[in-house]
One Martini backbone bead per residue (centre of mass of N, CA, C, O) as a GRO file, in nm:
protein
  492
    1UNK     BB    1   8.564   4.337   9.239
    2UNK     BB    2   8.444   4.538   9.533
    3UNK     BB    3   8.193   4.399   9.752
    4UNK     BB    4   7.927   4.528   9.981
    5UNK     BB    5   7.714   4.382  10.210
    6UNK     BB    6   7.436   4.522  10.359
    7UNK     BB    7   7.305   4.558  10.693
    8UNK     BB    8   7.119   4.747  10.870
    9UNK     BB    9   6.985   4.876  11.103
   10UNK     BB   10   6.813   4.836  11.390
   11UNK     BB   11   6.589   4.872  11.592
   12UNK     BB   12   6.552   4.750  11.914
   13UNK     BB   13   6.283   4.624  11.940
   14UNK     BB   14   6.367   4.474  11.634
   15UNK     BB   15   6.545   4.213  11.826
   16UNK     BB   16   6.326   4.129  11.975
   17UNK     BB   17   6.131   3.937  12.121
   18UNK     BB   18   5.830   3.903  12.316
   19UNK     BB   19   6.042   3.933  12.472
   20UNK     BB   20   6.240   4.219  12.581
   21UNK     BB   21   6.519   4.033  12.659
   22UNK     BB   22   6.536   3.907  12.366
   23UNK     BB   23   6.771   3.931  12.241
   24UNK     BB   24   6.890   3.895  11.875
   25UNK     BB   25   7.045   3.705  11.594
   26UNK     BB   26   7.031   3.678  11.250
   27UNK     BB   27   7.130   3.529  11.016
   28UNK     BB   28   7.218   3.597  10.689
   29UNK     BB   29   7.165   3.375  10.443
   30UNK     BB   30   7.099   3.565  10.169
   31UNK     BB   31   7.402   3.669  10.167
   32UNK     BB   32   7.557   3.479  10.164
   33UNK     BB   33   7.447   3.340   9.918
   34UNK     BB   34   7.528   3.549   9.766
   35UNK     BB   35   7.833   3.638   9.826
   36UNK     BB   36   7.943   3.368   9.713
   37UNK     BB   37   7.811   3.390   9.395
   38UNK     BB   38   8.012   3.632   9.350
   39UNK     BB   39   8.243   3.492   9.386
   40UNK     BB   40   8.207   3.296   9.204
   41UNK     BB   41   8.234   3.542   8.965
   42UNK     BB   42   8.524   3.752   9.086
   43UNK     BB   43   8.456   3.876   9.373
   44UNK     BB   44   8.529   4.091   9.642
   45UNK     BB   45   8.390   3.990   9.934
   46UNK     BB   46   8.159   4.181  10.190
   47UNK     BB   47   8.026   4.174  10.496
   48UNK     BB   48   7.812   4.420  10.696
   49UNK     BB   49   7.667   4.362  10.976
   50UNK     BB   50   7.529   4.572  11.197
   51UNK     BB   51   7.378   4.461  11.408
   52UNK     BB   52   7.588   4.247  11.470
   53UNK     BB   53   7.810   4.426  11.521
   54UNK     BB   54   7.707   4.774  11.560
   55UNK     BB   55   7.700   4.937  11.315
   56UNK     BB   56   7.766   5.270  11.258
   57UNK     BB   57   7.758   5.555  11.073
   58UNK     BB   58   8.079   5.603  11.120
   59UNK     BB   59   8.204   5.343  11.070
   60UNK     BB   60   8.096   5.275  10.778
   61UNK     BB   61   8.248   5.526  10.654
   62UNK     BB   62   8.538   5.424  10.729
   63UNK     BB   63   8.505   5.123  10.610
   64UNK     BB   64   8.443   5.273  10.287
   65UNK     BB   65   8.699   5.448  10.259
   66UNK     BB   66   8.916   5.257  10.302
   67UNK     BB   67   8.792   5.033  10.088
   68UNK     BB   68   8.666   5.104   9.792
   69UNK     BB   69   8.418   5.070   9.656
   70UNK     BB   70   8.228   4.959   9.386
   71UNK     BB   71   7.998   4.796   9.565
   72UNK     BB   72   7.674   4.820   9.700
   73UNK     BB   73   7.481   4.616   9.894
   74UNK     BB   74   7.127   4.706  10.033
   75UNK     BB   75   6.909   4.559  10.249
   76UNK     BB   76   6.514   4.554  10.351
   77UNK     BB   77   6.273   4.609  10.534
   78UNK     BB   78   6.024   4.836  10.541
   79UNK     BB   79   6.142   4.942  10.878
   80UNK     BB   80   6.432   4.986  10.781
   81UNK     BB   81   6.461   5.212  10.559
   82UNK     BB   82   6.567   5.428  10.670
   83UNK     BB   83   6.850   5.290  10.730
   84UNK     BB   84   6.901   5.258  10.405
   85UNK     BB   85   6.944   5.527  10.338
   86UNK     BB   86   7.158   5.616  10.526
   87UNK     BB   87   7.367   5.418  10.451
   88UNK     BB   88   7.374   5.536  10.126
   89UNK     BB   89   7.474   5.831  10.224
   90UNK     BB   90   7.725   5.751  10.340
   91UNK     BB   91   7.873   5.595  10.121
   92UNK     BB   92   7.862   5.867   9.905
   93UNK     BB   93   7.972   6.041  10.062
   94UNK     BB   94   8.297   5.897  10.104
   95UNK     BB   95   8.222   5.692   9.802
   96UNK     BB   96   8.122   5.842   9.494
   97UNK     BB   97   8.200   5.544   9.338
   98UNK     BB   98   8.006   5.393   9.444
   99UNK     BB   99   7.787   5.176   9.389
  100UNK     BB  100   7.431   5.131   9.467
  101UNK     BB  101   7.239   4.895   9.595
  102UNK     BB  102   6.873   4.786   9.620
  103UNK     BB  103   6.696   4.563   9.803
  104UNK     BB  104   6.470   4.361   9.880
  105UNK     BB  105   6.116   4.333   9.952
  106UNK     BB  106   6.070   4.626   9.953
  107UNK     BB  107   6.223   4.693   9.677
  108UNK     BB  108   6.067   4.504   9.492
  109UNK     BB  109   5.762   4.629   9.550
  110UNK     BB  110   5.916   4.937   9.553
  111UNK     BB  111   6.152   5.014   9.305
  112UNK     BB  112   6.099   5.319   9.222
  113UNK     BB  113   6.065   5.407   9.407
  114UNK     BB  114   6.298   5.361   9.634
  115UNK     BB  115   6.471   5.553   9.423
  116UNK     BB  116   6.388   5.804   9.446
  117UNK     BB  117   6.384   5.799   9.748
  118UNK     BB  118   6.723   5.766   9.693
  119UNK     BB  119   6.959   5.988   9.575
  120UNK     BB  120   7.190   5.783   9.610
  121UNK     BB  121   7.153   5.568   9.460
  122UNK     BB  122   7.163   5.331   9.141
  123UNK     BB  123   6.982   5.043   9.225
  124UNK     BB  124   6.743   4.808   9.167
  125UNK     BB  125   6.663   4.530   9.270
  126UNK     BB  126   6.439   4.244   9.168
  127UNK     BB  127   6.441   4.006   9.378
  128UNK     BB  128   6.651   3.795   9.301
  129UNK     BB  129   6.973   3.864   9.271
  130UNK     BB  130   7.220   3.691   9.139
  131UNK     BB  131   7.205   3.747   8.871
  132UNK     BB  132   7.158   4.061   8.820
  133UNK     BB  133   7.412   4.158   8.986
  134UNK     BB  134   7.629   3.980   8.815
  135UNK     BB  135   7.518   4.140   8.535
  136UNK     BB  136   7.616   4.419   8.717
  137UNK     BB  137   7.920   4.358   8.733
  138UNK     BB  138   7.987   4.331   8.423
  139UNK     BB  139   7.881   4.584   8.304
  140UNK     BB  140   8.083   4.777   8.464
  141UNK     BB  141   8.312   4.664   8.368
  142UNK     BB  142   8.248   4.692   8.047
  143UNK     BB  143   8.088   4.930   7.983
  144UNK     BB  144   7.789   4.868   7.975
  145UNK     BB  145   7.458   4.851   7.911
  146UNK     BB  146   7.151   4.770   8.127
  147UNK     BB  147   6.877   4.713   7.951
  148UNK     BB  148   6.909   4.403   7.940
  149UNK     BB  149   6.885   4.362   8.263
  150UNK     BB  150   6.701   4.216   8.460
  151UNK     BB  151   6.535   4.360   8.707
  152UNK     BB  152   6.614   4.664   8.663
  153UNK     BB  153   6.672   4.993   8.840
  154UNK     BB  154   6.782   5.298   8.724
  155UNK     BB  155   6.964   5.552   8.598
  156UNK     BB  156   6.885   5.830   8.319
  157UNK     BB  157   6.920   6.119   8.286
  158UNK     BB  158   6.711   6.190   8.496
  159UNK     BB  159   6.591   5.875   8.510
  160UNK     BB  160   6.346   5.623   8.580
  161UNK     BB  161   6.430   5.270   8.508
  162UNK     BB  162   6.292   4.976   8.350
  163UNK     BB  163   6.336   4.670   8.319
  164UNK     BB  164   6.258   4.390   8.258
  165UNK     BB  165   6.018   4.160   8.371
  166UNK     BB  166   6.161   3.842   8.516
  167UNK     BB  167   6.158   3.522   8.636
  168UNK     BB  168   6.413   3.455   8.870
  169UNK     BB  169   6.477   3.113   8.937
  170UNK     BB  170   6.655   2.983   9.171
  171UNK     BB  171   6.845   2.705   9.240
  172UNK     BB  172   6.992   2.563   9.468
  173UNK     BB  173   7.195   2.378   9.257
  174UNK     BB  174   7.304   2.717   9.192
  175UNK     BB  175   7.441   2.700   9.429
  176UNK     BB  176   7.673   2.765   9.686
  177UNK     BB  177   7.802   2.708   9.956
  178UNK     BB  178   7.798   2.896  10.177
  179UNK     BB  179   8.092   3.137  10.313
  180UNK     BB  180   8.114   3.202  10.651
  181UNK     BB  181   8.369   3.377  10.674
  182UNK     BB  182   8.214   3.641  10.616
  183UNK     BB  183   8.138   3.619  10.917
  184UNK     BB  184   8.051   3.607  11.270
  185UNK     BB  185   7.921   3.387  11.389
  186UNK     BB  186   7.955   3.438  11.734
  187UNK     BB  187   7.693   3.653  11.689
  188UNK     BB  188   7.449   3.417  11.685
  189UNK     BB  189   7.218   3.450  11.871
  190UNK     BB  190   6.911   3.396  11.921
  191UNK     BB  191   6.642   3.419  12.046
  192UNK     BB  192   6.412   3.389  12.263
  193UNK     BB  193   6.292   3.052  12.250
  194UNK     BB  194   6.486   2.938  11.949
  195UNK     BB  195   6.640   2.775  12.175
  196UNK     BB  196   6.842   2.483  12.333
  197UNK     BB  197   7.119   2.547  12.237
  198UNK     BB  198   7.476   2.613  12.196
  199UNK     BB  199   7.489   2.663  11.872
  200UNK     BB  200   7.258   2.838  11.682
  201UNK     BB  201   7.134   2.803  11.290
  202UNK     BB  202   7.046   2.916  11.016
  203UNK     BB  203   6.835   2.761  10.760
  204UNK     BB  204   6.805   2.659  10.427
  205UNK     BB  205   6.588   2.381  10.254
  206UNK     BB  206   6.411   2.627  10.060
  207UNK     BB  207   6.248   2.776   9.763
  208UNK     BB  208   5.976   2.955   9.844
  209UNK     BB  209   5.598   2.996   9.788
  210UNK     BB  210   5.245   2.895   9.713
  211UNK     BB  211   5.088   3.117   9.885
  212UNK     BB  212   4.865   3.377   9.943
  213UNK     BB  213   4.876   3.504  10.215
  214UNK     BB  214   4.749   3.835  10.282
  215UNK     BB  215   5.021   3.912  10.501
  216UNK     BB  216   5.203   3.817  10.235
  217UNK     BB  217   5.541   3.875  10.042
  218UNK     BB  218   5.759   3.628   9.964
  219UNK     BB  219   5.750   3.536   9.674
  220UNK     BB  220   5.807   3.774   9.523
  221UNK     BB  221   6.108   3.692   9.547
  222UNK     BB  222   6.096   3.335   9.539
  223UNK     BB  223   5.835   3.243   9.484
  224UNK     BB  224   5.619   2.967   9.438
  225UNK     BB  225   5.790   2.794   9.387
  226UNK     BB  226   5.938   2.513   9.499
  227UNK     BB  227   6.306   2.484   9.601
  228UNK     BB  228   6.511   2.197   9.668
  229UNK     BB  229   6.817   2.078   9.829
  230UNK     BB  230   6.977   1.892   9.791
  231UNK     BB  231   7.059   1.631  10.032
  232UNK     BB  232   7.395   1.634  10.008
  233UNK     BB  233   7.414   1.938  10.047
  234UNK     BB  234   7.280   1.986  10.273
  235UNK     BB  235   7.440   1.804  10.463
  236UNK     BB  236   7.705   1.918  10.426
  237UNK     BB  237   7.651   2.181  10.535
  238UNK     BB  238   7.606   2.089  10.831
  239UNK     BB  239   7.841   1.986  10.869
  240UNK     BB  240   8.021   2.242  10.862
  241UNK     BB  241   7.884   2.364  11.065
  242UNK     BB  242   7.960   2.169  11.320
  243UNK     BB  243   8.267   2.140  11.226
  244UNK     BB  244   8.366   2.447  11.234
  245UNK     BB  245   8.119   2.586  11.423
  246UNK     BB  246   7.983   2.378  11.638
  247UNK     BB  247   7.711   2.317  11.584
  248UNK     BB  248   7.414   2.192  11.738
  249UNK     BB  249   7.202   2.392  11.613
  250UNK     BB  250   6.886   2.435  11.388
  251UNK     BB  251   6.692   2.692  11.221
  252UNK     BB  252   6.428   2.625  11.015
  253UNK     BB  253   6.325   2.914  10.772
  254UNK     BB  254   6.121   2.819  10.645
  255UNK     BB  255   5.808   2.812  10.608
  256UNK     BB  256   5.766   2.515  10.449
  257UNK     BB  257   5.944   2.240  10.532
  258UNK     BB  258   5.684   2.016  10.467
  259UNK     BB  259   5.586   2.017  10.171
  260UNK     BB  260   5.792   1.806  10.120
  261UNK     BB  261   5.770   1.486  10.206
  262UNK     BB  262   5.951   1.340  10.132
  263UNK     BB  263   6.227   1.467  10.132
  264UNK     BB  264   6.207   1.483  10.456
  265UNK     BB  265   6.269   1.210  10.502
  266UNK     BB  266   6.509   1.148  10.344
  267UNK     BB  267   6.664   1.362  10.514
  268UNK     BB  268   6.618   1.232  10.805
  269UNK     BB  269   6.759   0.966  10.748
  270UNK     BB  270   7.020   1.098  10.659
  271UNK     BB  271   7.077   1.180  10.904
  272UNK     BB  272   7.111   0.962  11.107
  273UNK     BB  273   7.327   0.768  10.905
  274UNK     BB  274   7.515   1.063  10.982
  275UNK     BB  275   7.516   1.116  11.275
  276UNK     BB  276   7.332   1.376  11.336
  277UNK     BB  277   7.286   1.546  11.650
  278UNK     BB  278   7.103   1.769  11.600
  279UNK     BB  279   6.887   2.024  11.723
  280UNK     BB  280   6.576   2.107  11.555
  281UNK     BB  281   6.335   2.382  11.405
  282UNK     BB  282   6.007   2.403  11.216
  283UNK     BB  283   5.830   2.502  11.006
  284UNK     BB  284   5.483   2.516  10.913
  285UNK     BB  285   5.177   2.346  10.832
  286UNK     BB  286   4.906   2.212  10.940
  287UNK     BB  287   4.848   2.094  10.594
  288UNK     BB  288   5.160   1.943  10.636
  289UNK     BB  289   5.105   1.681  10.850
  290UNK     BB  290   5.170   1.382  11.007
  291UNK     BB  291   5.264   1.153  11.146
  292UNK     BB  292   5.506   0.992  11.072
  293UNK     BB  293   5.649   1.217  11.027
  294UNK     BB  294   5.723   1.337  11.274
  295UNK     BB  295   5.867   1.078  11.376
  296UNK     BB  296   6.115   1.140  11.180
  297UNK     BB  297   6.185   1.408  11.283
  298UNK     BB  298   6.222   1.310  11.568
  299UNK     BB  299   6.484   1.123  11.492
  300UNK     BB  300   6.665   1.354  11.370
  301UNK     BB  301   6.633   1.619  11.585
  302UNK     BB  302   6.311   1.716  11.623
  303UNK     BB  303   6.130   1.948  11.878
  304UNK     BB  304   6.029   2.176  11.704
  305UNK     BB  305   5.696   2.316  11.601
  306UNK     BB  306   5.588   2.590  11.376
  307UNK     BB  307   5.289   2.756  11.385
  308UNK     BB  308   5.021   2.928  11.148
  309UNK     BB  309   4.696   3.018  11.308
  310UNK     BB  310   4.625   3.280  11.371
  311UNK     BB  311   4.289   3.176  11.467
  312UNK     BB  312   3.997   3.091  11.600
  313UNK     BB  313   3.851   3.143  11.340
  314UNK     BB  314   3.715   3.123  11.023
  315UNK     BB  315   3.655   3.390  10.910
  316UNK     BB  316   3.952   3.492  10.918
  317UNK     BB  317   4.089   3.255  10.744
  318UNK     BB  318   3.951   3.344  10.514
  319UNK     BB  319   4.047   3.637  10.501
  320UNK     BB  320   4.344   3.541  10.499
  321UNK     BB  321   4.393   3.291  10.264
  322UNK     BB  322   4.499   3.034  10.416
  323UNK     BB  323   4.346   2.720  10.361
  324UNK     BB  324   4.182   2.682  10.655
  325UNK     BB  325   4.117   2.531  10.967
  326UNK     BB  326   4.011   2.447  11.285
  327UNK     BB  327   4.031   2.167  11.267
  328UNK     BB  328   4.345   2.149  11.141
  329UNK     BB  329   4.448   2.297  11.401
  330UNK     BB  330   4.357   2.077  11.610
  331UNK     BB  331   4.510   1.834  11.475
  332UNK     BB  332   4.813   1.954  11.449
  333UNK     BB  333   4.872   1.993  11.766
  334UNK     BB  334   4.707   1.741  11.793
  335UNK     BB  335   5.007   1.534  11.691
  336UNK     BB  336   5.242   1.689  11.826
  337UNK     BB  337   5.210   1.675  12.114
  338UNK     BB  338   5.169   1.322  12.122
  339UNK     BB  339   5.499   1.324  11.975
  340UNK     BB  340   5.661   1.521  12.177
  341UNK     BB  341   5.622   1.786  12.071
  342UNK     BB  342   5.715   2.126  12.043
  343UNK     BB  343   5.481   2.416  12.022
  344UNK     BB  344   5.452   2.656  11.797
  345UNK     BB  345   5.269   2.993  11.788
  346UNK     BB  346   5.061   3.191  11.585
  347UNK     BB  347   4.904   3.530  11.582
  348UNK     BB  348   4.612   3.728  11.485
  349UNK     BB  349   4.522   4.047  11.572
  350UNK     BB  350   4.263   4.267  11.448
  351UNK     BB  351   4.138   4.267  11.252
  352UNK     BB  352   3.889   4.403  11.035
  353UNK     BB  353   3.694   4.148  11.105
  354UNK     BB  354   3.696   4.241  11.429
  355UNK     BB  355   3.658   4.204  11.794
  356UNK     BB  356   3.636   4.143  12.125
  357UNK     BB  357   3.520   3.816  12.062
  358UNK     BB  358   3.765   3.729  11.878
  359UNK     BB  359   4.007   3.791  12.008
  360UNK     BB  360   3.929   3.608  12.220
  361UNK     BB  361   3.884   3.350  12.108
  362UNK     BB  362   4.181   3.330  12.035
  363UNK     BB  363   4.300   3.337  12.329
  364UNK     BB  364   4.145   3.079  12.390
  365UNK     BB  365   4.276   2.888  12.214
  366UNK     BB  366   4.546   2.908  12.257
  367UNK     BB  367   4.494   2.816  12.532
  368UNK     BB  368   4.442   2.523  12.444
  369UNK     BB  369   4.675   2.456  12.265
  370UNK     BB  370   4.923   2.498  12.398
  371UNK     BB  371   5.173   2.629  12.384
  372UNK     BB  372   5.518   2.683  12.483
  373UNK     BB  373   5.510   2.896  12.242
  374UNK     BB  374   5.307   3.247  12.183
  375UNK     BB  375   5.236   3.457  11.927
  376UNK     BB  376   5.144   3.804  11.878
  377UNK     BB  377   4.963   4.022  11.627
  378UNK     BB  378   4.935   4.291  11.466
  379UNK     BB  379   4.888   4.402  11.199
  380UNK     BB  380   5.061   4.403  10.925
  381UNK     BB  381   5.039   4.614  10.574
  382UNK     BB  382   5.213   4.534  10.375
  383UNK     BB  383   5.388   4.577  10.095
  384UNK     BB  384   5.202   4.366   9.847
  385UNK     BB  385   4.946   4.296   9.971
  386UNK     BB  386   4.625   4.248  10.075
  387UNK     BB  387   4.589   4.364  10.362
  388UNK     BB  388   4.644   4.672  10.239
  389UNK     BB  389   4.336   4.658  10.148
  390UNK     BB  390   4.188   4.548  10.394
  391UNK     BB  391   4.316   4.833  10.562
  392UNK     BB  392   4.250   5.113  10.467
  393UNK     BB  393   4.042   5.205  10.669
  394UNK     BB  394   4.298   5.199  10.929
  395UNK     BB  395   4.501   5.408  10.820
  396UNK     BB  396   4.759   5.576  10.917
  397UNK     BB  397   4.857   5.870  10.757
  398UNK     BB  398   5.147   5.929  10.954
  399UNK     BB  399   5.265   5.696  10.838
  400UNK     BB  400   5.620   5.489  10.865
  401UNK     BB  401   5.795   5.276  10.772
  402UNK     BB  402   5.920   5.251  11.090
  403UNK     BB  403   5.614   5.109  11.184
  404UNK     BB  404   5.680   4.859  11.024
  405UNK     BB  405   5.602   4.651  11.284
  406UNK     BB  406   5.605   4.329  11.476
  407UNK     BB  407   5.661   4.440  11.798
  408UNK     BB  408   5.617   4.762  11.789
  409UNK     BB  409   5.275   4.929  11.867
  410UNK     BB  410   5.266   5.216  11.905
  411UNK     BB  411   5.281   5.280  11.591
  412UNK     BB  412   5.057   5.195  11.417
  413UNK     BB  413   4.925   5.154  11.103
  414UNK     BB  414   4.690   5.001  11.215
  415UNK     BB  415   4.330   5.033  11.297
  416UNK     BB  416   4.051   4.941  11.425
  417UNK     BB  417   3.754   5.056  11.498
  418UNK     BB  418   3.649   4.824  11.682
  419UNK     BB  419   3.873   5.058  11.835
  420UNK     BB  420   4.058   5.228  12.049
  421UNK     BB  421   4.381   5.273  12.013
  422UNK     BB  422   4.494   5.235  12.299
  423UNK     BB  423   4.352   4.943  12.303
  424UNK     BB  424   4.489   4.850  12.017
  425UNK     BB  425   4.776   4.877  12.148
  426UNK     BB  426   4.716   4.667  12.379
  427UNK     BB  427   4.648   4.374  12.295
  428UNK     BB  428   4.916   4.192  12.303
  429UNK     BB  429   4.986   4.246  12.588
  430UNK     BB  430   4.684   4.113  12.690
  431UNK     BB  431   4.762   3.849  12.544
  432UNK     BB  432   4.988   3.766  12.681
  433UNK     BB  433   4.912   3.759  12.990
  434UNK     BB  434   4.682   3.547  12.942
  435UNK     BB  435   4.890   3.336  12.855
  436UNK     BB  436   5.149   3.335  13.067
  437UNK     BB  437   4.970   3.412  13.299
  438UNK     BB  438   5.042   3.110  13.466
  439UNK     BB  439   5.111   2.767  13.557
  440UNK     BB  440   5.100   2.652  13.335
  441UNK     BB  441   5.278   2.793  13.116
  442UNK     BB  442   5.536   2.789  13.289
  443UNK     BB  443   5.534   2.454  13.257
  444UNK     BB  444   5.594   2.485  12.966
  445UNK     BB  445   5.862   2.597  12.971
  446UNK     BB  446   6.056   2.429  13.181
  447UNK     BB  447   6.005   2.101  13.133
  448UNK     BB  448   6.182   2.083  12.853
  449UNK     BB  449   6.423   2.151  12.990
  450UNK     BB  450   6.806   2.050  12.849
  451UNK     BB  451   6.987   2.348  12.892
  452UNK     BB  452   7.151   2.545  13.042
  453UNK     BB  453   7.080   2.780  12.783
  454UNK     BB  454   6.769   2.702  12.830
  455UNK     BB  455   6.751   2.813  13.146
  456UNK     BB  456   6.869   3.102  13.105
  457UNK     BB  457   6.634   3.201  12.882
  458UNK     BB  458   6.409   3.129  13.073
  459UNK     BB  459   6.426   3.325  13.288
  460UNK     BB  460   6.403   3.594  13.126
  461UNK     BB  461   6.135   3.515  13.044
  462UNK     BB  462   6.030   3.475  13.353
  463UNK     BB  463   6.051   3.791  13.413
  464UNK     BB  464   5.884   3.889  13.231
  465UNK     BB  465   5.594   3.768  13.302
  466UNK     BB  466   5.632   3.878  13.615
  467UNK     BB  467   5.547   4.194  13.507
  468UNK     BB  468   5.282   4.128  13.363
  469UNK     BB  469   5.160   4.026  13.612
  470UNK     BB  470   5.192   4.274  13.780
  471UNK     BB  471   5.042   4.444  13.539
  472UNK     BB  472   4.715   4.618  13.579
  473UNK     BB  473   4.662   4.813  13.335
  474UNK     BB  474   4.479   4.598  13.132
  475UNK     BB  475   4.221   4.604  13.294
  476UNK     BB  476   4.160   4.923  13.129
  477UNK     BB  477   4.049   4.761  12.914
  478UNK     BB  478   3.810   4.649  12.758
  479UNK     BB  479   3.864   4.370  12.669
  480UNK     BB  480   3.846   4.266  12.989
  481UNK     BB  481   3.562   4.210  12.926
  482UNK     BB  482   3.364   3.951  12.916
  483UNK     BB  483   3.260   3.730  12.696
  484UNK     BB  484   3.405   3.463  12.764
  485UNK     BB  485   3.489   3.165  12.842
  486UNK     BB  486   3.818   3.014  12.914
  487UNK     BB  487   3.955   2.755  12.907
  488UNK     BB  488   4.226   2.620  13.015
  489UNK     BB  489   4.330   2.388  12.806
  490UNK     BB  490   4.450   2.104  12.641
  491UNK     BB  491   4.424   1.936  12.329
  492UNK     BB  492   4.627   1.717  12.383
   0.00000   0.00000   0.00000
């Protein structure tokens, strides 16, 4: 059988980082990891990443008439929703025997609906796909019926059918090393402030998340337990990426990299054992980190720690079902800090129970903590969060799945009463300019330049900046009146 693989195009704003020119592209990880599974289950597989290729819809048309595919699958996030029915009618258009299979977490989460309203496609996979759609791809092939298929929502006789639904943990240990052969690796570079060399390239060294954060639904799809890939094969693959793709540097994707500490520590040992001199960055928790850790992993070539620390408020905290204290938050800034790695920094500003004295709060903090790079975000309610049921109260009527970005909020999907509309999408960028528009914040970007490639990144990164700083537009918005003292210092 004869299988494409496809990333639909994304809006241009949701290519960058918080800086403008800041534009970037993400190895597809998941694809590639399906893809694999695929080929090795039989299957002639391609991967179409449309992102980082380029692939418009006249492309696409001519890709799938030419080749002749039995199946297509076509992952989305929620904001991408547009482009994934778009992808899908192109695709029946051009070759009307190809099935259209529809995944991703936006498609878990809303699978019914997902196929209702793409009257293209037939298929939505729910949650991790390897088993179903092997398992659909046999079924095809030998012409049986699907109803056996668990977690598949099909098409039948003008009816739209769920079969079982039940948990379908992948362990690491049952994939194979993905076979980057099938993408283009030289066209993935991260976006602004996410390497220090190139080429980085995106790594997961473990599937799932235990916590249920308001704002997330990654579990929906990898589940709650945590399940990390033997050590070796772990090694193995960095291998693979150094030696043949050249890879320098690696940004571990993970949402909580340190989760299991012991793994981590031997998994760092084996680096150092094995000379692999990559330079990589991994997510984590503030309660998830100690010195000795940390120490471990900088010895193994991790330069940066980043941290969702969302808010200076502890009310806030507790609203987003953190699990976490400001407390936790300012002793792990100041251990990263202190072990001489680099601290990258998220918040969500603007949340339901906020007004204008929490989010300076919060940017107060946020300045306090001095991290390298600081993310700013607005409440985005994706489907299938508790945010989603928190956020109901100022949720725009006219909003469309295109507007659930993380990047552009001109057209945000909530708005939060206790501020003016116009007021609540610039808080972000007031948030930046607070942040970054200053010779400390500069001086944390500048110090710690290792490489040419991030000479030429930062400068980017500071002529945005210098735009923010020049613009005076944002002290017209209430909440630049004083609230409260901020003194920048720095935590460590």
């Amino acid at each position: 059988m004869r299988i494409v693989l496809i990333n639909p195009p994304q809006n241009e704003e949701d290519l960058r980082s918080a800086f403008s020119k800041g534009k970037g592209f993400i190895l597809p990880y998941n694809l590639l990891s399906l893809g694999t599974y695929l080929k090795q289950g039989g299957a002639q597989v391609d991967i179409l990443d449309c992102v980082a290729e380029g692939i418009n819809a006249d492309k696409l048309s001519e890709i799938v008439r030419t080749r002749s595919y039995d199946m297509a699958g076509i992952t989305a996030f929620t904001f991408t929703v547009p482009q994934l029915y778009k992808a899908a009618q192109v695709i029946k258009n051009s070759s009307p025997a190809t099935k259209i299979v529809l995944g991703g977490i936006h498609a878990s989460v809303l699978p019914e609906q997902t196929l209702e309203r793409c009257q293209w496609a037939d298929f939505v996979v729910i949650g991790a796909g390897e088993k179903t759609l092997r398992g659909l791809m046999e079924a095809i092939e030998n012409s049986k019926g699907f109803e056996n298929i668990p977690n598949l929502v099909y098409r039948e006789k003008g009816q739209v059918k769920t079969t079982e639904l039940k948990p379908i943990l992948m362990d690491p240990k049952e994939l194979p090393i993905p076979d980057y052969s099938l993408i283009k690796m030289q066209l993935y570079v991260p976006h602004s402030g996410n390497y220090r060399v190139l080429p980085t390239y995106s790594f997961y060294a473990s599937r799932g998340c235990p916590y249920s954060c308001a704002f997330c639904s990654a579990n929906i799809v990898l589940g709650k337990q945590v399940r990390y890939k033997e050590i070796g094969r772990a090694i193995k693959e960095i291998k693979i990426l150094a030696q043949d793709y050249g890879a320098q540097g690696l940004i571990f994707q993970d949402s909580t990299f340190t989760l299991d500490r012991k793994w981590v520590k031997e998994f760092c040992s084996r680096m150092v054992r094995e000379k692999l001199t990559l330079v990589w960055r991994a997510n984590t928790r503030v309660d998830c980190v100690d010195v000795n850790l940390l120490r471990v992993m900088k010895q193994a070539g991790c330069y940066r720690i980043n941290m969702g620390f969302e808010s200076g408020n502890q009310d806030t905290l507790d609203f987003l079902k953190k699990g976490t204290t400001i407390g936790q938050n300012i002793s792990a800034a100041r251990m990263v800090l202190d072990e001489g790695l680099e601290l990258g920094a998220s918040f969500i500003i603007g949340l339901p129970n906020e007004n204008m004295e929490k989010v300076l709060n919060t940017i107060c903090f946020a300045k306090k903590i001095g991290a390298r790079f600081t993310q700013f975000y607005l409440p985005v309610p994706y489907p299938g969060t508790k945010l989603r049921e928190l956020c109901q109260e100022g949720m725009r009527e006219n909003a469309q799945w295109k507007d659930y970005s993380s990047r552009d909020f001109s057209k945000a999907v909530y708005i939060n009463k206790n501020f003016s509309e116009d007021e609540f999408k610039k808080l972000t960028d007031f948030a930046y300019q607070k942040y970054y528009c200053n010779f400390k914040a500069i001086k944390r970007i500048l110090f710690p330049i290792k490489s040419m490639a991030e000479f030429k990144d930062s400068l980017k990164i500071l002529n945005e900046i210098r735009k923010k700083w020049l613009n005076q537009s944002f002290k017209k918005i209430t909440c630049c009146q004083e609230v409260r003292v901020c003194k920048d210092d720095v935590v460590g």
